[in-house]
C-alpha positions in Angstrom: 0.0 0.0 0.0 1.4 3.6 -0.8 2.2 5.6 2.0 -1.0 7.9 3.1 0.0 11.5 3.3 -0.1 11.5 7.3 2.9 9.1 7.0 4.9 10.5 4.8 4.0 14.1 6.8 5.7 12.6 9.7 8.4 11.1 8.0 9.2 14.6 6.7 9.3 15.7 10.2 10.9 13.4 11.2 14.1 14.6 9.4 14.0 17.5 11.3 16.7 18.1 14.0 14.8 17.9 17.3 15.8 19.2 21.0 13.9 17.7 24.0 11.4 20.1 24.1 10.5 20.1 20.2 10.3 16.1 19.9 6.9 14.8 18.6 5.2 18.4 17.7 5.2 19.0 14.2 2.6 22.2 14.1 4.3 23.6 17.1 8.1 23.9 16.1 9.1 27.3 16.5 6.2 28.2 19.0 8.3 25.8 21.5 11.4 27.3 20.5 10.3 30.9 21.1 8.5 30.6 24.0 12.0 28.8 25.6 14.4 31.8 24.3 11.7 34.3 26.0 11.9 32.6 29.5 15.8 32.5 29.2 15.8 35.8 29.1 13.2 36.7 31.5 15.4 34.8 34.2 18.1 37.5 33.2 16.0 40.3 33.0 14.4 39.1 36.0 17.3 39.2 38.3 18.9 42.4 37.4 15.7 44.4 38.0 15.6 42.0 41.1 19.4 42.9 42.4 18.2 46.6 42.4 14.7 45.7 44.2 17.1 43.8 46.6 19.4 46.2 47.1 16.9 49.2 48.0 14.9 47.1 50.5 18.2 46.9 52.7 18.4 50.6 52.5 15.5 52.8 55.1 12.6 50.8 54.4 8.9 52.6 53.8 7.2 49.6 55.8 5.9 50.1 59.3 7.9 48.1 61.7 7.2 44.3 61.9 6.0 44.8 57.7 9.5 45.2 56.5 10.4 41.4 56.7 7.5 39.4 55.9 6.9 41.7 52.7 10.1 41.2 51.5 10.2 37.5 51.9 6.9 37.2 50.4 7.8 38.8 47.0 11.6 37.7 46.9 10.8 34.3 47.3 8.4 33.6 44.8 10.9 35.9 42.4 14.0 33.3 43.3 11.7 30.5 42.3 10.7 32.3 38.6 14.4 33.1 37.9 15.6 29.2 38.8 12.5 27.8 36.7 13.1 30.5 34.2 16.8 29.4 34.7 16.5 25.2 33.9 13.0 25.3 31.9 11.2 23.4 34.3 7.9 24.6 36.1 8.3 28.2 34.9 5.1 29.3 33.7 3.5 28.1 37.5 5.9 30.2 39.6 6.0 33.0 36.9 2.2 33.0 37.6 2.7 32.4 41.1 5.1 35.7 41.4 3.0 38.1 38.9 -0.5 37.1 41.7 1.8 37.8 44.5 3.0 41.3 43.5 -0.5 42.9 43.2 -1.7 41.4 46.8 2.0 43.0 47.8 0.9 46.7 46.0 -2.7 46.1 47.6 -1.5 45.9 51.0 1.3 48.6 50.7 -0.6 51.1 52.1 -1.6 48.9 54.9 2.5 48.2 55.6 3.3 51.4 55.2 0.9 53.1 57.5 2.9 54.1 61.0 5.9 53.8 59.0 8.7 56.6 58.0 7.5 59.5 55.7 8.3 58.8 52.5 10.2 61.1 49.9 9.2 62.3 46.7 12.6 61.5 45.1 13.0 57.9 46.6 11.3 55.0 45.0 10.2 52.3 47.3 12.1 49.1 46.8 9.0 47.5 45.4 8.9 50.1 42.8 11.5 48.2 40.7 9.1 45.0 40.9 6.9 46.1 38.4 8.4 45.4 35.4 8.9 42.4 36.4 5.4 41.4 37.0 4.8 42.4 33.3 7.8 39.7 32.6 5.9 37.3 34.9 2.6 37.8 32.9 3.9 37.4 29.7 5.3 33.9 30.6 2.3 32.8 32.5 -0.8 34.1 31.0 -2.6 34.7 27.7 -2.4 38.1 26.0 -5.5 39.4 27.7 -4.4 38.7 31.1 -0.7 39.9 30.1 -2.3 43.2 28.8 -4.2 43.5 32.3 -1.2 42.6 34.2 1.0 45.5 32.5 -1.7 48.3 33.0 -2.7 47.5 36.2 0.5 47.3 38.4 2.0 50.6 37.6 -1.6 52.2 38.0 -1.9 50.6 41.4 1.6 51.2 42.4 0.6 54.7 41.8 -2.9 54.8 43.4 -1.2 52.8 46.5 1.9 55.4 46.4 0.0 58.3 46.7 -2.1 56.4 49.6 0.9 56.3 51.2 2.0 60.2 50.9 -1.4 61.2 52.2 -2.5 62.7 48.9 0.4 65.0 49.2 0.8 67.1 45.8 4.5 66.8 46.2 4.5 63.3 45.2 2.1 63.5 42.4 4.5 64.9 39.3 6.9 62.2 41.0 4.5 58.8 40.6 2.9 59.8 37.5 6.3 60.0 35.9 7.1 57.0 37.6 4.2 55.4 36.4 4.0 56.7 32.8 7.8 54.8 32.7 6.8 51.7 33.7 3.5 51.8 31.2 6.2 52.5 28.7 8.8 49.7 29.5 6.0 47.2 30.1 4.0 48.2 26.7 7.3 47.5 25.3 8.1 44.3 26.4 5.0 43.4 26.1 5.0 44.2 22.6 8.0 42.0 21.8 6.7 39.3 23.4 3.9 39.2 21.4 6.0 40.1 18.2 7.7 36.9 18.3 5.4 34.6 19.5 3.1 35.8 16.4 6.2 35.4 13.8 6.6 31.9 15.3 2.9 30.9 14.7 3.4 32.4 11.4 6.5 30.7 10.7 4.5 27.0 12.0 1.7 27.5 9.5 4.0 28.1 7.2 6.1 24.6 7.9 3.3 23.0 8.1 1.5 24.0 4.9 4.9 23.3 3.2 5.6 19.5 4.8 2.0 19.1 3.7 2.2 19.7 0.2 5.2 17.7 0.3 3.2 14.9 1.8 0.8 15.0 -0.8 2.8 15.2 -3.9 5.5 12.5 -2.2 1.9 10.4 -1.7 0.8 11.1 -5.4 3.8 10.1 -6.6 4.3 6.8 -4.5 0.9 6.2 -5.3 1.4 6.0 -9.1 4.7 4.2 -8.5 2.8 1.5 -6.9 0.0 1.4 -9.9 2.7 1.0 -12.7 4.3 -1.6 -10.3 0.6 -3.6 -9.7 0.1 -2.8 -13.2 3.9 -5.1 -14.4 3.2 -7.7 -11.8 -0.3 -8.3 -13.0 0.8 -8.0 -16.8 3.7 -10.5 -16.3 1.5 -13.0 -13.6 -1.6 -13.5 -16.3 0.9 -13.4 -19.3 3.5 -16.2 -17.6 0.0 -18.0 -16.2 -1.2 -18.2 -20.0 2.1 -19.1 -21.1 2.5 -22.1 -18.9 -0.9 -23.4 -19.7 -0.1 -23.5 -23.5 3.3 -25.4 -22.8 1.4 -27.7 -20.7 1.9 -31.1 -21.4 2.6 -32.8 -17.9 0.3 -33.2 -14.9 3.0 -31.6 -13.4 3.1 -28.9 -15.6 -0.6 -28.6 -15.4 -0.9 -28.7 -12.2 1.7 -25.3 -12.0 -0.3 -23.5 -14.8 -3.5 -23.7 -12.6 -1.5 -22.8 -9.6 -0.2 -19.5 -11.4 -4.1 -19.0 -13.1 -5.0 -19.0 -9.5 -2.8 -16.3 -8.5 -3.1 -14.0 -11.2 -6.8 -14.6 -11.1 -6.3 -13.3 -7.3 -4.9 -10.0 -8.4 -7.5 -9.4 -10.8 -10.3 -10.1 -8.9 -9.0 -7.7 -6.1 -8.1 -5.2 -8.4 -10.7 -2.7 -7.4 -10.3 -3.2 -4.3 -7.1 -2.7 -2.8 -8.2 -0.7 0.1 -9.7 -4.8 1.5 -6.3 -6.3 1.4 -4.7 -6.8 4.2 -4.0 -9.4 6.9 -4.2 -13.0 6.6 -5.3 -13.7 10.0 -8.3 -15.4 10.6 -11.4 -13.7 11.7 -14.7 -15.1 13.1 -17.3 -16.7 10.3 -19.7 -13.7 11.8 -17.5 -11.1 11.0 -18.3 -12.1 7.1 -21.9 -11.0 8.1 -20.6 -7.7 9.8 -18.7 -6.9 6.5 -21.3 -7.3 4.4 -23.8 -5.3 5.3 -21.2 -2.5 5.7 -20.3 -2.8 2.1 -24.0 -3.0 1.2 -24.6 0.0 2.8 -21.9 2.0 1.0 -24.2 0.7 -2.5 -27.4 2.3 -0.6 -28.8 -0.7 0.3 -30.1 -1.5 4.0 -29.6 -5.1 4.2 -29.2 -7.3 7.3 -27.5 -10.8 7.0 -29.4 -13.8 8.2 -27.0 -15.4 10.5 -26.9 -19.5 11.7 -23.6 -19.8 12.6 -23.0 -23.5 14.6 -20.8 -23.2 17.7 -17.2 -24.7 16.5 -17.5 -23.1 13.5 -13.9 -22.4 12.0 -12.6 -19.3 11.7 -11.6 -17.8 8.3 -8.8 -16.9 6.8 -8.2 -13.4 5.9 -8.0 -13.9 2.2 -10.7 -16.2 2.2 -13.3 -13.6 4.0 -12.4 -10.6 1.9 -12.9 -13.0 -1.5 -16.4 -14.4 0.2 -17.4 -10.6 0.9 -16.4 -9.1 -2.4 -18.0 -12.1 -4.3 -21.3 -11.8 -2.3 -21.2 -7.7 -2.7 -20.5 -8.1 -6.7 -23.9 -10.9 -6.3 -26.2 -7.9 -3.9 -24.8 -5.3 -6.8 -26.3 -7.7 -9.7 -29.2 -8.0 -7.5 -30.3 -4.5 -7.1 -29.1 -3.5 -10.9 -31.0 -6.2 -13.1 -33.8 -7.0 -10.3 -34.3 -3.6 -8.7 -33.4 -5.5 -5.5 -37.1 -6.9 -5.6 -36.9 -9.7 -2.3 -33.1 -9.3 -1.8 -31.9 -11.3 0.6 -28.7 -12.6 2.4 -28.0 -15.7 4.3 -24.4 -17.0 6.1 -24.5 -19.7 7.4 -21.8 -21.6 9.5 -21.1 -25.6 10.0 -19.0 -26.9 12.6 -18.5 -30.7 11.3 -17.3 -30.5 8.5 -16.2 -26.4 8.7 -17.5 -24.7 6.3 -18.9 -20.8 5.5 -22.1 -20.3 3.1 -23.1 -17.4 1.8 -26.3 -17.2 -0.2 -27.4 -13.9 -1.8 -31.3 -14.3 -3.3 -33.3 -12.0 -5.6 -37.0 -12.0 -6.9 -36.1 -10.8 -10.3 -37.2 -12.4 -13.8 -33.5 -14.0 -14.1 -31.2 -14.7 -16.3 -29.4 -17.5 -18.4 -26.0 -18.5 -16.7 -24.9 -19.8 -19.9 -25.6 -17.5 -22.3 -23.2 -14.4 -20.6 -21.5 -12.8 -23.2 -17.4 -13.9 -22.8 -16.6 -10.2 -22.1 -18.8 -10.1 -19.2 -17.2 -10.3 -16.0 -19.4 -9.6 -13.4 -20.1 -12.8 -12.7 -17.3 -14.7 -14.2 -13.7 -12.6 -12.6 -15.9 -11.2 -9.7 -17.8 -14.1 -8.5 -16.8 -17.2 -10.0 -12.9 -16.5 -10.2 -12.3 -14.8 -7.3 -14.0 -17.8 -4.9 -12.4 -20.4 -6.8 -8.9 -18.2 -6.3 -9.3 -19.0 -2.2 -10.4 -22.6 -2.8 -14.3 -22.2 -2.6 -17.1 -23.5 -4.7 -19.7 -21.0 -6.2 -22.9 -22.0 -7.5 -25.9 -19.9 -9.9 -29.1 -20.7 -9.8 -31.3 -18.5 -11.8 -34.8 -19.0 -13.5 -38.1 -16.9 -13.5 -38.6 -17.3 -9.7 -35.5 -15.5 -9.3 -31.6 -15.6 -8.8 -29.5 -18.2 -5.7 -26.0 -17.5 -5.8 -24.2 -19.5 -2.8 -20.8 -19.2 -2.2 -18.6 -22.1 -0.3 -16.0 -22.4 1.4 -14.6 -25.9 3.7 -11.6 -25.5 6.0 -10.1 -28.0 4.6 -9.6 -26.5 1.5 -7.0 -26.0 0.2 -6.6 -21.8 -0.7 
């Protein structure tokens, strides 16, 4: 069978380099790659604006006494654990989410750790100040773009709203925070903004791939496909030419006895010719499944039919090849049936026998009939489709056809030889 064009799609792929965290996603392959590169240099980013956070909250801390610690702890430590996950690529979108939550309860209860503390200045930042760009970082590793949008507006806004809490509404401080906060809009828009840039020239770059690989697939399919046919196409030519051949130069039993053998085979292929997409394994299968197949296929023709079972209990089971010649012989006999007698009192039958073990099939129609003996040479319906292809697996078929209507039974014994 030619390769279907999933197949050959992830052969394709599978040519391409892989890392660990690329493997076994074909329509994600820079997306994966991109979205590593930004959290390596988040972790970066992350810890130099974290240094200078660190640095300020050893200086004369804003906090009211008994704040200062559990404040600083509370934001520093989930920051350590988004720089290390950042760091190794492990775990980072959880703490990076974890850090980004954290930072606006911190803002939110500023005011509440600050109150009783020292005055602030209007020239000083706060050490938690220098945290907010980081939260933007955070949010872009963490969250979607609507939640990394939020995330960037709203912690410089409340940083500013809690800020001025702080000073009492004092207009001192107010040029002060809404420089400070028109800087970290800016800075955040803009990393923000990259972020996004990338992460959209990645998915662009992934359709992209995968509408290439795919039309790859199909014309590597197309082309293995007709490969195949002109292959099929020799085999078969050589099979009935060599089979008529050796039947002409037959003048031995033994001789005769290989020309059948090869007519057999060659009669095989043609038989199955229009139906490739039914070869397959060889293994048995039970006499019932013969039934199930059936009515499948008589369903693809438009025709609601359900088999008459009487399958005996030790019934053998039947050979792969065998089944799919039984099937196709009975669906070429249903197709006769509903073409020449409009399906008037179709009918199916399969019957099973355990001593000796045997499968019959028997496909019955109420049309005016026909004479077996006067089909035209040419025609093949009956002759390749029917005839040929159950003697080809070692089984008997049998037409019965007169003004009452038309029996054809199909045979098969296990002991058979096929």
């Amino acid at each position: 069978m030619a390769d279907t064009p999933r197949s050959v799609l992830d052969d394709a792929w599978g040519r391409i380099p892989h890392s660990r965290e690329t493997q076994g996603d074909s329509g994600s392959f820079t997306q994966t790659r991109i979205e590593r590169v930004l959290t390596l240099l988040v972790g970066p980013g992350a810890l130099v604006l974290g240094a200078q956070a660190f640095a300020a909250a050893f200086g004369t801390g804003d906090e009211a006494p008994g704040w200062h610690l559990p404040m600083t702890l509370g934001v520093f430590l989930p920051l350590v654990a988004m720089i290390i996950a950042c760091a190794v690529g492990r775990l980072a979108r959880m703490f990076a989410g974890l850090f980004a939550v954290v930072f606006l309860v911190a803002l939110a209860l500023w005011p509440l750790a600050t109150a009783g503390g020292p005055p602030p200045v209007p020239t000083e930042n706060p050490w938690i100040f220098y945290l907010i760009n980081i939260a933007t970082l955070a949010a872009v590793v963490a969250f979607p773009l609507p939640a990394q949008i939020a995330w960037t507006v709203a912690a410089p806004l409340l940083f500013g709203g809690v800020r001025l809490l702080q000073a009492g509404g004092d207009p001192d401080f107010v040029l002060p925070v809404l420089l400070d906060v028109s800087f970290a809009l800016i800075l955040g828009s803009v990393l923000l903004t990259l972020a996004w840039m990338y992460r959209s020239v990645a998915v662009n770059v992934d359709q992209t791939r995968t509408l290439a690989v795919s039309s790859y697939a199909a014309a590597a399919a197309a082309a293995a496909s007709e490969h195949e046919r002109v292959a099929v196409a020799a085999l078969m030519h050589d099979s009935v030419l060599g089979a008529l051949l050796a039947a002409e130069r037959a003048t031995t039993p033994r001789e005769r006895t290989l020309a059948v053998s090869m007519a057999r085979e060659a009669l095989t292929r043609l038989a199955n010719a229009e139906k490739d997409a039914l070869e397959g394994s060889d293994e048995p299968v039970p006499a019932t499944r013969l039934a199930d197949d059936i009515e499948i296929a008589a369903r693809d023709l438009g025709v609601d039919l359900e088999v008459a079972r009487r399958v005996e209990d030790g019934t053998p089971r039947v050979p792969g090849r065998v089944a799919r010649a039984l099937v196709l012989a009975s669906m070429q006999a249903v197709a006769n049936a509903v073409q020449h007698a409009d399906a008037q009192g179709l009918s199916v039958q399969l019957a099973g026998y355990a001593a000796p073990g045997s499968i019959a099939v028997r496909v019955r129609d109420a049309g005016a009939g026909f004479d077996v003996d006067a089909i035209p040479a040419d025609r093949l319906g009956i002759r390749g489709s029917i005839i040929a292809r159950v003697s080809a697996v070692g089984g008997r078929s049998d037409i019965d056809s007169g003004a009452a209507g038309t029996t054809v039974t199909l045979e098969w014994e296990s002991g058979d030889r096929w």
